[in-house]
LOKE-159510 format. One line per field, with one value per residue (C-alpha): x, y, z; residue number from 1. Coordinates in Angstrom, 2 decimals, padded with zeros to 5 digits, always signed. Layout:
N
xx = [X;...]
yy = [Y;...]
zz = [Z;...]
pos = [NUM;...]
This chain:
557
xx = [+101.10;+101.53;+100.73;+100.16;+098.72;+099.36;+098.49;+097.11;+099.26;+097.73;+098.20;+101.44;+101.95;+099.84;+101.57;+105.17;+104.92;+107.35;+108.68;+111.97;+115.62;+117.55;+120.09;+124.07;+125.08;+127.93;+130.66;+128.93;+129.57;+128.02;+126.10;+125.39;+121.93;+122.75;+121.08;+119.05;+115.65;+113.35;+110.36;+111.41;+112.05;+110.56;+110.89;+112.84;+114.41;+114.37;+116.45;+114.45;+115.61;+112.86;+113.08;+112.54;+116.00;+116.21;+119.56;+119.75;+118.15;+118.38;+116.52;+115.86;+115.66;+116.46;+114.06;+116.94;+120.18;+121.98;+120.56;+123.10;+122.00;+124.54;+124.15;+124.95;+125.95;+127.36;+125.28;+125.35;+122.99;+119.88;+117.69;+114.12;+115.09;+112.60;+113.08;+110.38;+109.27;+108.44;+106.96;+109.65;+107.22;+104.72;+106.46;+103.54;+104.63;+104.25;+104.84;+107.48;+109.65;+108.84;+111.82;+110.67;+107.76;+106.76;+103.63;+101.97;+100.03;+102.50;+105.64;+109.15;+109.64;+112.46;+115.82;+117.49;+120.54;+123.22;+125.14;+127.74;+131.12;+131.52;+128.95;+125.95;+122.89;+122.67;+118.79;+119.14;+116.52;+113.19;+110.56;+108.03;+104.67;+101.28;+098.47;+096.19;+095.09;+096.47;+100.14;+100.92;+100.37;+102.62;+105.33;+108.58;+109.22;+112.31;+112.50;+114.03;+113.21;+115.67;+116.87;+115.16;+117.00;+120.30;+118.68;+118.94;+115.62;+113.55;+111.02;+108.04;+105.57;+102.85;+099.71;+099.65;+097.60;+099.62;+102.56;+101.18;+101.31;+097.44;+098.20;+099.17;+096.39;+095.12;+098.08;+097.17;+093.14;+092.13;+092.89;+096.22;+097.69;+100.45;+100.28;+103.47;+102.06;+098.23;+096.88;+095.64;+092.73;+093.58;+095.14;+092.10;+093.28;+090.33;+088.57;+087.61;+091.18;+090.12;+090.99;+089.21;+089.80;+093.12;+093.28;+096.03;+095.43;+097.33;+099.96;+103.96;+104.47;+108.48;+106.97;+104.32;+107.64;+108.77;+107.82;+110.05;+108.38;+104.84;+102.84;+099.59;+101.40;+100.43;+103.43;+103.38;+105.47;+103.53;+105.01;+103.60;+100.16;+097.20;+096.05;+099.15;+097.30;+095.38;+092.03;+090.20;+089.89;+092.28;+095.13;+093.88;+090.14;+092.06;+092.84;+094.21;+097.26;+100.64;+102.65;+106.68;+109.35;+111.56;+115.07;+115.35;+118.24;+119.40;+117.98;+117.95;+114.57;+112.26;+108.75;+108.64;+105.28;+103.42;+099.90;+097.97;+096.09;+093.65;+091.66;+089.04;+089.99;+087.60;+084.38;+082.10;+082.31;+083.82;+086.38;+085.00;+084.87;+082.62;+081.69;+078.16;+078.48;+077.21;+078.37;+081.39;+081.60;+081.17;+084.32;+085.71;+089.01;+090.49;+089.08;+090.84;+093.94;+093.60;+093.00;+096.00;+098.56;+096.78;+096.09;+097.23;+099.97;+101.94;+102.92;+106.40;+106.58;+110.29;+112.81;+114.75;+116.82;+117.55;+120.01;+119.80;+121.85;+119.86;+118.96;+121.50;+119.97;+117.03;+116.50;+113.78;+112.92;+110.37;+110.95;+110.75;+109.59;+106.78;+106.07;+105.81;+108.39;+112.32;+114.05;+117.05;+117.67;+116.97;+117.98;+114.90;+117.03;+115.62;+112.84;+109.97;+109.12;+106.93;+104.74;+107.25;+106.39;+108.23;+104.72;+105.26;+103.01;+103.65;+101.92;+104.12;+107.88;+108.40;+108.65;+106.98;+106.94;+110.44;+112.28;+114.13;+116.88;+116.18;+112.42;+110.30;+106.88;+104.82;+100.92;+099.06;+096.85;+094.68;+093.73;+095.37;+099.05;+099.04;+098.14;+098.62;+100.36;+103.40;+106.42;+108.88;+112.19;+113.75;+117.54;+118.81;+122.03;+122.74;+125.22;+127.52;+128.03;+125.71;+123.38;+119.97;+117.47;+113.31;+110.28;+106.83;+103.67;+100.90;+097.87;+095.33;+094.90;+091.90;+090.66;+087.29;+086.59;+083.56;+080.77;+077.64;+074.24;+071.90;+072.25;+069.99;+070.31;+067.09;+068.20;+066.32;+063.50;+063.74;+066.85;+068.77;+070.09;+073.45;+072.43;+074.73;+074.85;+077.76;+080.11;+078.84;+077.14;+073.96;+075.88;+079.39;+081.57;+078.98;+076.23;+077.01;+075.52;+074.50;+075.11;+074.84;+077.38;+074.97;+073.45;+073.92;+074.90;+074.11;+075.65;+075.01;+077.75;+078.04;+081.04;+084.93;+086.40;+088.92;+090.18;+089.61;+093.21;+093.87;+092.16;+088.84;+086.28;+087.30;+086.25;+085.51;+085.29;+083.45;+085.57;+084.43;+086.04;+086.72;+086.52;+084.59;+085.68;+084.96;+087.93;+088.48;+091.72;+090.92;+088.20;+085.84;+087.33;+090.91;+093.10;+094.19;+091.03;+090.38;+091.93;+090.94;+088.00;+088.05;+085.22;+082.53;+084.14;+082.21;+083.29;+081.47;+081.67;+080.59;+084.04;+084.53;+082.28;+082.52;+080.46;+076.75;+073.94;+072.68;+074.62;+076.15;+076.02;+077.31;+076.01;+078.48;+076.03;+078.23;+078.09;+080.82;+080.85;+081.61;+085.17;+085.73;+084.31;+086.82;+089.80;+088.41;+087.64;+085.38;+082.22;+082.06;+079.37;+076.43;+077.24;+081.02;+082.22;+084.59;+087.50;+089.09;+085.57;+085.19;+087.63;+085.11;+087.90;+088.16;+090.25;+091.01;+090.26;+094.00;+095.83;+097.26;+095.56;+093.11;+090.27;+088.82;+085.62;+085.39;+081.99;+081.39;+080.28;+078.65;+077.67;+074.16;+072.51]
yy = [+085.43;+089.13;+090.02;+093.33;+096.90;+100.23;+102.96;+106.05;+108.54;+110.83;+108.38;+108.19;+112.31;+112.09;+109.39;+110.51;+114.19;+115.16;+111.64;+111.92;+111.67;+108.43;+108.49;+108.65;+105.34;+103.56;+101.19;+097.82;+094.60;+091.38;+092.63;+090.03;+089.51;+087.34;+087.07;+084.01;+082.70;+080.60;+078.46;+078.60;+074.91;+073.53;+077.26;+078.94;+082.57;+084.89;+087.77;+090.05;+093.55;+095.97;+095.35;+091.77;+090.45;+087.01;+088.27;+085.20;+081.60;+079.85;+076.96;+076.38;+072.96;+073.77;+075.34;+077.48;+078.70;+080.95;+083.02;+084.13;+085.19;+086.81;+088.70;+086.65;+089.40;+092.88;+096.06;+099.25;+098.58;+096.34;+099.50;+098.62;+094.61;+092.47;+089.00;+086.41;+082.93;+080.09;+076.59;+074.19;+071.46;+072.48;+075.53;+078.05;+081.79;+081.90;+085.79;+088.65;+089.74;+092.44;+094.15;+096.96;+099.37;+102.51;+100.89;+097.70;+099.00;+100.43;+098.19;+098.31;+095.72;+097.17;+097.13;+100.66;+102.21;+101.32;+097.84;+097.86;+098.80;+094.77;+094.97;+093.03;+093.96;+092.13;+091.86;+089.83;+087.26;+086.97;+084.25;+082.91;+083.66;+081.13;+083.20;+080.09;+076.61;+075.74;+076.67;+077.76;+081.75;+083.67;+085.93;+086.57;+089.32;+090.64;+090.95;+094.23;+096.60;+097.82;+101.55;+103.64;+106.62;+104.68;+103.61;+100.37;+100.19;+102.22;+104.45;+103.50;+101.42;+099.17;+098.71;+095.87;+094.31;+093.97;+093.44;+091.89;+092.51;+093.10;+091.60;+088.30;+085.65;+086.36;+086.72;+090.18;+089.90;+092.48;+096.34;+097.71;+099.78;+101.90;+105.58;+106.28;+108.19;+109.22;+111.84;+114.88;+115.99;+119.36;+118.87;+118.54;+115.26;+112.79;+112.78;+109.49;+108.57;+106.44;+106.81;+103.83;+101.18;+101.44;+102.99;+105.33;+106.43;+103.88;+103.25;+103.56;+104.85;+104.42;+100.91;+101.17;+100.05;+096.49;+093.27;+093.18;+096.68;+096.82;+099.22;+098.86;+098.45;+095.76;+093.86;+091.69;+091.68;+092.76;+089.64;+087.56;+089.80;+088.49;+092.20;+094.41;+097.82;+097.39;+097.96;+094.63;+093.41;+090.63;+090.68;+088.30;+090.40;+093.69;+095.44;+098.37;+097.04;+098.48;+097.33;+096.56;+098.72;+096.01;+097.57;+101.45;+102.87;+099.57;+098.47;+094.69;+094.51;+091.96;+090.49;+086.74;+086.21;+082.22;+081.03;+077.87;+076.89;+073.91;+072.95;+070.51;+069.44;+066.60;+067.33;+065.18;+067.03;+063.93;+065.27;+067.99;+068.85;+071.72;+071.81;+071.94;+068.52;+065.52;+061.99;+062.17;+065.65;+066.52;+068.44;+065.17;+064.84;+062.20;+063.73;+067.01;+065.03;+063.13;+066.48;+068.10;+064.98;+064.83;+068.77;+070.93;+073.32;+075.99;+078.86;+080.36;+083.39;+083.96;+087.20;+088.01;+090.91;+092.28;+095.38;+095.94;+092.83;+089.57;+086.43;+083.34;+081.11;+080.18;+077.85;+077.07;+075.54;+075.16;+077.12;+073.91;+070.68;+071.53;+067.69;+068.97;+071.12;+070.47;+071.04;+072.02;+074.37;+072.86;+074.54;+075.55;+077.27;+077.38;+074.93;+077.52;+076.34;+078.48;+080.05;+082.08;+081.16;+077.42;+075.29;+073.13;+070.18;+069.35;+065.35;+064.97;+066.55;+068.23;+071.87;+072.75;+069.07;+068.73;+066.98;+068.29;+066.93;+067.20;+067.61;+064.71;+063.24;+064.13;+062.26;+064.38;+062.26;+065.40;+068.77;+070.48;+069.52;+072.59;+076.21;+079.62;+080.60;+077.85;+079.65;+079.20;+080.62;+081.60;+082.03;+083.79;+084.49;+087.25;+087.81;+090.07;+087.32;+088.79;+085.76;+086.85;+084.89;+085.95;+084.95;+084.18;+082.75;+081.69;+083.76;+081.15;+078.03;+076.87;+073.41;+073.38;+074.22;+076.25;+073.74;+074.06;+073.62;+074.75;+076.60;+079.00;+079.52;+081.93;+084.61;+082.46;+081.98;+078.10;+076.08;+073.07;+071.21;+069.51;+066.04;+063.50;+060.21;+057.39;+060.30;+061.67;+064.70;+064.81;+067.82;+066.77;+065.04;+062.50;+065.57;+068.87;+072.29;+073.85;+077.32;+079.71;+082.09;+084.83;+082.87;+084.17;+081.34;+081.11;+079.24;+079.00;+077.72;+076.74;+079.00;+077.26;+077.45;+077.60;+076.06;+078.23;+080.05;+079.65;+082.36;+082.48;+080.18;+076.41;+074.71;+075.52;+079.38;+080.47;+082.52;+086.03;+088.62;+086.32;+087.22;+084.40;+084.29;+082.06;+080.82;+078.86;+077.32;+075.67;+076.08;+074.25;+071.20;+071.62;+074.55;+077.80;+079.12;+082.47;+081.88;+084.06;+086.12;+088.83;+091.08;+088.10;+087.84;+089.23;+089.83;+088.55;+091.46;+089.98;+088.93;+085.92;+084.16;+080.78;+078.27;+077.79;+075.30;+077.50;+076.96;+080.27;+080.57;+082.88;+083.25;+083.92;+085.31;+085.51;+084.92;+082.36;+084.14;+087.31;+085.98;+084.24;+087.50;+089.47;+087.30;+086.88;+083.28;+081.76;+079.61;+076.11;+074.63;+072.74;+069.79;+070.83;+070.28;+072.89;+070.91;+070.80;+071.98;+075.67;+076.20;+078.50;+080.32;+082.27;+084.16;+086.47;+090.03;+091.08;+088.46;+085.35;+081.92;+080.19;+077.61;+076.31;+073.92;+072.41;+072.46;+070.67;+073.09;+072.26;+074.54;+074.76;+072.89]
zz = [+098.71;+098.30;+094.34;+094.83;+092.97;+092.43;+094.98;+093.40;+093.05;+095.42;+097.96;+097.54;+097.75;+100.73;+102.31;+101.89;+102.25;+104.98;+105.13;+107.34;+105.25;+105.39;+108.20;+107.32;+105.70;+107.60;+106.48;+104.88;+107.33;+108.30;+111.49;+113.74;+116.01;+119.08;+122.48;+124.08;+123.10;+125.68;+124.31;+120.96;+120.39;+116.79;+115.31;+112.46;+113.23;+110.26;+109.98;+107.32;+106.10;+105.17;+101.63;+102.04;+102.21;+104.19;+106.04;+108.20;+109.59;+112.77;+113.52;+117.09;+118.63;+122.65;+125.32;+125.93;+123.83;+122.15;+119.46;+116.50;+113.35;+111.39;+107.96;+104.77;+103.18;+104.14;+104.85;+106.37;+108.99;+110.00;+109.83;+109.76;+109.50;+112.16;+113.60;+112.52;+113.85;+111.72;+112.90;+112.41;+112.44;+109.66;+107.96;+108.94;+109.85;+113.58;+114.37;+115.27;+117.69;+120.02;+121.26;+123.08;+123.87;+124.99;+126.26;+126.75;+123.71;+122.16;+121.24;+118.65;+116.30;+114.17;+114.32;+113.71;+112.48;+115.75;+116.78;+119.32;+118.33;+117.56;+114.65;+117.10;+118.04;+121.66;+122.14;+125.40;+126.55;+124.27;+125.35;+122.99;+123.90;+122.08;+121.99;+119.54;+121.01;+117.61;+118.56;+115.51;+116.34;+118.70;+119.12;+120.96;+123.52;+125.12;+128.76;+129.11;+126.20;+123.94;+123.44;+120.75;+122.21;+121.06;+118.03;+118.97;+117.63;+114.99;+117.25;+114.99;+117.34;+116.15;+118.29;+120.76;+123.44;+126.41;+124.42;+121.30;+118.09;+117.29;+114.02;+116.20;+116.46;+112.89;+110.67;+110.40;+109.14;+111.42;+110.82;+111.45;+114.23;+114.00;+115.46;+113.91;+110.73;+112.02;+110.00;+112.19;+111.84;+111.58;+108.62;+106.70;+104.91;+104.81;+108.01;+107.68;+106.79;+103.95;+100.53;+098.12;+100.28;+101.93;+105.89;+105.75;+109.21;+110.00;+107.59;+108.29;+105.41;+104.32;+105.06;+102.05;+099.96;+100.44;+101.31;+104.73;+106.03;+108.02;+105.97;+108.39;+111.41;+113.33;+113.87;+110.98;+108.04;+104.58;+103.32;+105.78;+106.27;+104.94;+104.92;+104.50;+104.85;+107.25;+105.34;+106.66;+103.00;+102.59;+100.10;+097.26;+097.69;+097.64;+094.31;+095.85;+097.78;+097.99;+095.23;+096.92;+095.75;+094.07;+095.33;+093.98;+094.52;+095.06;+098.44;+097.78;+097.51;+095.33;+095.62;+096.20;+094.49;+095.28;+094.22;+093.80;+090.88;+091.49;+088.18;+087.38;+083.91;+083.14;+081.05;+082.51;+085.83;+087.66;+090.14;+091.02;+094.59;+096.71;+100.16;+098.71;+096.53;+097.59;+096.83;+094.24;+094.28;+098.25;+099.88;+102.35;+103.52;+101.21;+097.69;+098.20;+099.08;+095.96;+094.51;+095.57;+094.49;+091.20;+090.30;+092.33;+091.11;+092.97;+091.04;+092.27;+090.20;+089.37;+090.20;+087.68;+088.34;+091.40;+091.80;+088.22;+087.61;+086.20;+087.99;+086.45;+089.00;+091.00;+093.54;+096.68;+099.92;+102.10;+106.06;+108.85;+107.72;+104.99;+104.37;+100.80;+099.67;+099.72;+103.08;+101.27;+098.00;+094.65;+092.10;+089.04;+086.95;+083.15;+084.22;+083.59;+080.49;+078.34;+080.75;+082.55;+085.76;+087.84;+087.92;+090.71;+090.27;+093.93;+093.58;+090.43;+092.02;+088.68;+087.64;+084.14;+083.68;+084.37;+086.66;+089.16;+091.29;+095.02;+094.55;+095.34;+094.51;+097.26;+098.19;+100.05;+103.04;+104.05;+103.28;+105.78;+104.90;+102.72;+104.54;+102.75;+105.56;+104.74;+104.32;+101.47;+100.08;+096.95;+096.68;+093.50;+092.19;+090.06;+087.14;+089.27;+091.94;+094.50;+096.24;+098.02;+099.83;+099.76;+101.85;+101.16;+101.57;+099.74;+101.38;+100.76;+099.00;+096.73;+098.18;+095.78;+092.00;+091.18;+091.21;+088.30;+089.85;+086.94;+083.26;+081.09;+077.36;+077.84;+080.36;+083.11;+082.07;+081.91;+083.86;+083.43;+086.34;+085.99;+087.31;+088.49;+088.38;+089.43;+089.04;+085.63;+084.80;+081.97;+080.42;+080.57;+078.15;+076.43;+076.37;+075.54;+075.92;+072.33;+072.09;+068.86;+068.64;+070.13;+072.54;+076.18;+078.57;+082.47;+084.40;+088.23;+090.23;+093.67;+095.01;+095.81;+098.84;+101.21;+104.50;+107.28;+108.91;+112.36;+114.08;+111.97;+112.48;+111.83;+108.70;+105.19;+104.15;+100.46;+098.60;+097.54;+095.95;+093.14;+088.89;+087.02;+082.99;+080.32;+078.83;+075.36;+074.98;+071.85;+068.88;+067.14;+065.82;+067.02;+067.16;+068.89;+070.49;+071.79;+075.30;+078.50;+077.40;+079.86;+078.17;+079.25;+082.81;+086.14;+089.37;+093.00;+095.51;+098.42;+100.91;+102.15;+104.86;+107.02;+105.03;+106.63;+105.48;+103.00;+099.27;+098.63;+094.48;+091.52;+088.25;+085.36;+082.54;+079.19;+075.44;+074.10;+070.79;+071.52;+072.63;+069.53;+067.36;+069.64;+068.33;+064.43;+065.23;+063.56;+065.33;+064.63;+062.30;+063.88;+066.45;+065.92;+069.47;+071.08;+071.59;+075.12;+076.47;+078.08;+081.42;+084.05;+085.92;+089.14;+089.99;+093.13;+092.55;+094.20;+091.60;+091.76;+091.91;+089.90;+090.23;+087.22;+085.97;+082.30;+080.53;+077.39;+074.31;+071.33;+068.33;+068.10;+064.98]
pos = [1;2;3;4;5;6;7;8;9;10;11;12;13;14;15;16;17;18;19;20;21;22;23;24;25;26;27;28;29;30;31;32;33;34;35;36;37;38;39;40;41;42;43;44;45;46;47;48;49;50;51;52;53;54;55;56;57;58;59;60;61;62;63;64;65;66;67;68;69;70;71;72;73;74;75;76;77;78;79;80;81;82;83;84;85;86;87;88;89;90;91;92;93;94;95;96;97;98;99;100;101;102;103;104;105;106;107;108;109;110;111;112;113;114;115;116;117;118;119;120;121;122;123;124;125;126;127;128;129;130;131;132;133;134;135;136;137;138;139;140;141;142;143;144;145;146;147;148;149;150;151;152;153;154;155;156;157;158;159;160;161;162;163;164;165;166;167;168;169;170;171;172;173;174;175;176;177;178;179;180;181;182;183;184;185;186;187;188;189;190;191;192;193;194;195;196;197;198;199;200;201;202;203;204;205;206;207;208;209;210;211;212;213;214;215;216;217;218;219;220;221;222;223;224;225;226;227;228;229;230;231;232;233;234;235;236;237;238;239;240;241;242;243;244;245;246;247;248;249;250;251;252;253;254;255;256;257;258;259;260;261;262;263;264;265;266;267;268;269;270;271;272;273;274;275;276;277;278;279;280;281;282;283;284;285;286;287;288;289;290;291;292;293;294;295;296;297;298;299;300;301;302;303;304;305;306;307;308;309;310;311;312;313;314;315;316;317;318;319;320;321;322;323;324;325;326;327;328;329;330;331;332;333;334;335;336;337;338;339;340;341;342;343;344;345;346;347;348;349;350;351;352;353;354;355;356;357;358;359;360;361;362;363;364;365;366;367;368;369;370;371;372;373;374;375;376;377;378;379;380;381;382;383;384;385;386;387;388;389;390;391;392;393;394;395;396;397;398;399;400;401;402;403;404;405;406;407;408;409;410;411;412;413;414;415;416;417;418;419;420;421;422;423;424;425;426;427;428;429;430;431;432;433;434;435;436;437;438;439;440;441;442;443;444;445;446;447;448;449;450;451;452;453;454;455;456;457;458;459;460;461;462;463;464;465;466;467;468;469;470;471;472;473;474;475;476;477;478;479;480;481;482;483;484;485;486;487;488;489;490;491;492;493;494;495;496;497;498;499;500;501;502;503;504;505;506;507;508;509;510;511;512;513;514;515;516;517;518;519;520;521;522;523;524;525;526;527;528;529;530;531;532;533;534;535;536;537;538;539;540;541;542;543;544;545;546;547;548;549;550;551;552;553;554;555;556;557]
């Protein structure tokens, strides 16, 4: 999931001062990619320009054959485009394709500017090389490196470890490589070669603009990186991201935005799950998969203009055989309904709570059948004609809500446990907590989570990084409440960590009536009950995503 933010703009003048010019522009035509692949069987080839642009598939189902991925639509070159595996079997993003080096720690992954005189670029023989016990991590690698001095391929290297990607192995969690764009010293710029949080020591920096470029430079694709700049904070913890160029000058770029949201609805607390529950609430195998069919949405956020010219249609797949998500296109045109976004309720097959043809009911069996590293596509057309393909992945995926352990109405000085009992809670939907419209509520929750990525440490991992806000949907006694109240919201700063024995908690301190004062809502009169209950959400600091608990609220008498 890559959602995103601005760079300052001094990081931009610093990043593209003396940036080379573009190279001449040749005649558009379907280029071509062909050579043979080894090892490849149960993958997906993707063809991806540097703006983003899926420019071609192949799926792969021999230990040997021919590899021929030609452009769906016309260009003037595959400059800056890379090659990209997906498992077949699973849909997870797998890795790129080396195709040459300068040394076994340096190595090209670009394409450049020059095909034959047929329109191809002949990359020979690549062999897939697994670098997890998982399988699901690799890369490719050609076995005679390509020319950068025929521009074959781009001469921008990314840091490797005897020929791989360091980026490889951990979908790009650890700090980026490149050397193209180091900062010298002498220059005076930084000498740490930090600015806030983002490394720019590292960065290739035409690649800062789009979603198909490598902005940190270690082999992975920023819309595939779990940390696209290379700063070792991880893209839904990271506020200071690069936000992709959507197609200036029109490039054919867009941002292929996907997030979960996993909320706990009922007031009573039943169904709420946490690696630190126990009983009815704990984090096993089969309640998150009864989670996930029954609540679980995932958010495909739509493009709608690309080039200048608007979207008309919209449609998506899953890459390789997501056991979830459509194999083929379906189209989701004009089912957003009124949020704007195509809700995918994946247990119901319905988008906004419509149907849609080609997209089935799905029951999830376990909690792994979903990774944020799954890779899906969006095909749009546009109202000139023009049809474009997108990639992208989720990043992560909530598995647990926020779970309340204890509540103050006194700033801590006395606590109330939330006690359960045969899957009720004493404050839930048949006892509510009473709150004056200046009373300051506490709530301590035990943190959501989750699943570990191949290449961390296996099982659950607490989510940090995350914003906690109260939010009202509805008022006292019925009616529009006060929503989202952001003013009341606070932020956890500590990153994520592998889940240990010890509960890791948040408290959200916040007074309810502020938010309705803030909207010239009135408070309810004594043992009104806020209707709906209050939604706890989190959300991750870099956007996108959303866990959610529902307390019952009562005004105070």
């Amino acid at each position: 999931m890559k959602t995103r933010k601005l760079l300052s703009g001094i990081l931009i003048a610093v990043l593209f001062a003396g940036a080379s010019a573009a190279p001449a522009q040749a005649a558009s035509k379907k280029y071509q990619v062909t050579g043979t692949i080894k090892g490849a069987t149960g993958k997906t080839v993707l063809l991806i320009a540097n703006t983003g642009q899926v420019l071609a598939t192949q799926k792969i189902t021999k230990s040997s054959t021919s590899l021929i991925l030609k452009s769906t639509r016309a260009t003037t070159n595959l400059n800056g485009s890379t090659l990209q595996l997906v498992t077949t079997s699973g849909g997870d993003y797998f890795g790129p394709v080396v195709l040459g080096w300068k040394t076994k720690s340096l190595v090209y992954t670009q394409l450049s500017t020059t095909p034959n005189s047929s329109g191809k670029y002949s990359i020979g023989t690549v062999t897939v090389k697994v670098v997890s016990a998982s399988r699901l991590q690799g890369y490719a690698l050609v076995s005679k490196s390509l020319s950068t001095s025929k521009k074959t391929i781009k001469t921008v290297t990314v840091k490797a470890s005897n020929y791989k990607p360091v980026g490889v192995g951990t979908y790009g969690k650890t700090a980026g490589g490149s050397t193209a764009a180091l900062l010298p010293q002498s220059r005076g710029l930084l000498a740490t070669g930090i600015l806030g949080d983002i490394d720019i020591r590292y960065a290739i920096t035409e690649d800062q603009k789009f979603d198909g470029g490598d902005a940190d430079g270690d082999g992975l694709t920023n819309a595939f990186d779990v940390n696209d700049d290379g700063d070792a904070v991880l893209d839904q913890a990271d506020s200071n991201s690069p936000t992709p160029n959507a197609g200036a000058n029109c490039q054919v770029g867009a941002s292929f935005n996907i997030f979960t949201n996993f909320k706990n609805t009922a007031t009573n607390l039943a169904g709420n799950i946490n690696v630190y529950g126990t009983g009815d609430t704990a984090a096993t195998n089969a309640n998150i998969a009864t989670a996930l069919t029954d609540t679980m949405s995932i958010v495909l956020q739509p493009i709608t203009s690309v080039c200048g010219s608007n979207v008309t249609k919209s449609e998506f797949k899953g890459v390789g055989a997501l056991p979830y998500a459509p194999a083929s296109y379906v189209d989701i045109t004009d089912k957003s309904g009124g949020t704007g976004d195509y809700q995918w309720t994946v247990g119901t097959g319905q988008i906004s709570g419509n149907t849609v043809t080609g997209l089935a009911a799905f029951t999830f069996t376990a909690s792994n059948q979903i990774s944020g590293q799954d890779v899906l596509m969006q095909r749009v057309t546009t109202a000139n004609g023009n049809v474009y393909e997108f990639a992208g992945t989720m990043g992560f995926v909530f598995v647990t809500h926020p779970l309340p352990l204890r509540y103050s109405i006194d700033d801590g000085g006395n606590w109330n446990d939330f006690e359960f009992s045969g899957g009720s809670a004493s404050y839930g939907t048949a006892q509510k907590i009473a709150l004056a419209d200046d009373t300051k509520l506490t709530v301590e929750f035990a943190v959501p989570q989750r699943l570990a990525f191949d290449g961390e440490t296996a099982g659950y991992w607490d989510l940090g990084n995350m914003t906690y806000s109260p939010d009202a949907p509805n008022a006292f006694g019925g009616g529009n409440g006060p929503g989202k109240c952001d003013s009341q919201s606070k932020t956890d700063s500590t990153a994520d960590s592998a889940v240990t024995t010890t509960t890791r908690t948040f408290q959200l301190a916040f007074t309810l009536g502020t938010c309705f004062t803030e909207k010239s809502m009135s408070w309810g009169t004594p043992g009104q009950e806020l209707q709906g209950g209050l939604d706890i959400q989190v959300v991750p600091v870099g956007g996108g995503g959303n866990s959610a608990q529902k307390l019952g609220i009562s005004a105070a008498l």
